[in-house]
C-alpha positions in Angstrom: -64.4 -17.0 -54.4 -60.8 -15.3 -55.3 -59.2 -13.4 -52.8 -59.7 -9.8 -54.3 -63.4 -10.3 -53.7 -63.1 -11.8 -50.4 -61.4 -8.7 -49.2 -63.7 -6.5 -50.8 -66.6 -8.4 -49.0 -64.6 -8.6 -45.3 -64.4 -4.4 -46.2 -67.9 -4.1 -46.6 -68.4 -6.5 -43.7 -66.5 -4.0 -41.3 -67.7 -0.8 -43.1 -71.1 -1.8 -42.2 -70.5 -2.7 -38.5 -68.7 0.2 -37.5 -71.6 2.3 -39.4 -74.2 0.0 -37.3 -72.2 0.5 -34.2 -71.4 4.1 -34.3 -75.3 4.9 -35.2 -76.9 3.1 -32.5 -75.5 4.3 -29.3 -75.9 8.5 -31.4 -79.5 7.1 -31.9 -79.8 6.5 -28.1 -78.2 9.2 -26.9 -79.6 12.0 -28.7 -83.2 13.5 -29.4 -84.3 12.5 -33.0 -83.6 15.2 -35.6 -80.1 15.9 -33.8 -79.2 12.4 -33.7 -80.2 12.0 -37.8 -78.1 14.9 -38.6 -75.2 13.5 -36.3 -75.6 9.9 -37.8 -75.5 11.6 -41.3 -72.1 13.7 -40.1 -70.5 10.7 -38.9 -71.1 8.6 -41.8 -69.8 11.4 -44.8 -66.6 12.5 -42.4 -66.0 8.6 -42.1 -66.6 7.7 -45.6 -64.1 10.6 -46.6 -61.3 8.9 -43.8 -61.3 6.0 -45.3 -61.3 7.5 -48.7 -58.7 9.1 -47.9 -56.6 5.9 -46.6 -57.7 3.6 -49.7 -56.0 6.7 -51.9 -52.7 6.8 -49.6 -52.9 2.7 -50.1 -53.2 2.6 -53.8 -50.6 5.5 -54.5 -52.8 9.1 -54.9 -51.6 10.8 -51.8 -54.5 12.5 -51.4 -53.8 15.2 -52.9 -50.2 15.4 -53.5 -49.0 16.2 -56.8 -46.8 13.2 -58.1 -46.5 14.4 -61.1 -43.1 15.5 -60.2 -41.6 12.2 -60.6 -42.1 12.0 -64.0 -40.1 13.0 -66.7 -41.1 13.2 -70.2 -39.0 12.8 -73.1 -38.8 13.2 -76.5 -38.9 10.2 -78.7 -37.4 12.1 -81.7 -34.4 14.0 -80.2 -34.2 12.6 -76.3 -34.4 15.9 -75.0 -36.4 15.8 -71.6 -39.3 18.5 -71.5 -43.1 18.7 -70.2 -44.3 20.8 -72.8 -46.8 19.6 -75.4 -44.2 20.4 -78.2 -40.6 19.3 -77.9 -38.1 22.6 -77.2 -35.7 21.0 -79.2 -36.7 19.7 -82.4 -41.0 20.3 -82.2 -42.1 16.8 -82.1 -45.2 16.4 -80.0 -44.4 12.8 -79.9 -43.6 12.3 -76.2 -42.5 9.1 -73.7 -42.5 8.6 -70.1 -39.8 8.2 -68.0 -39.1 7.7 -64.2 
């Protein structure tokens, strides 16, 4: 077993013992319909958390907009631009630069 899907099962591992753990003592605590909705609330806000962290880790931000560091340029003339067209010259043929 590699170690990419080692992780992935030790993830799903934890994932489903905190579920198991936080929906227990809500399922003793509260009357039945309240403590289904609340089991269902804690699972989606949870599941968006750690959605949340998994995009920090891999680079998204979350919702930042990195598209800042980017800089495109044009492979004809050089000239950097974020248009579809090049300013310069009008060659849609573009590179990426950092």
């Amino acid at each position: 077993m590699s170690t990419n899907n080692r992780q992935f099962l030790i993830n799903q591992l934890i994932w489903i013992g905190l579920s198991f753990g936080i929906s227990l003592p809500i399922s003793i605590l509260l009357p039945f319909p309240v403590s289904l909705v609340a089991i269902f609330g804690v699972f989606i806000l949870f599941n968006i958390y750690l959605r949340r962290i998994m995009m920090k880790r891999m680079g998204g931000g979350g919702g930042n907009n990195n598209d800042s560091k980017l800089k495109y340029y044009c492979m004809s003339c050089e000239a950097q631009h974020k248009q579809a067209e090049c300013p310069k010259c009008g060659s849609k043929m573009k590179r990426i630069g950092f």
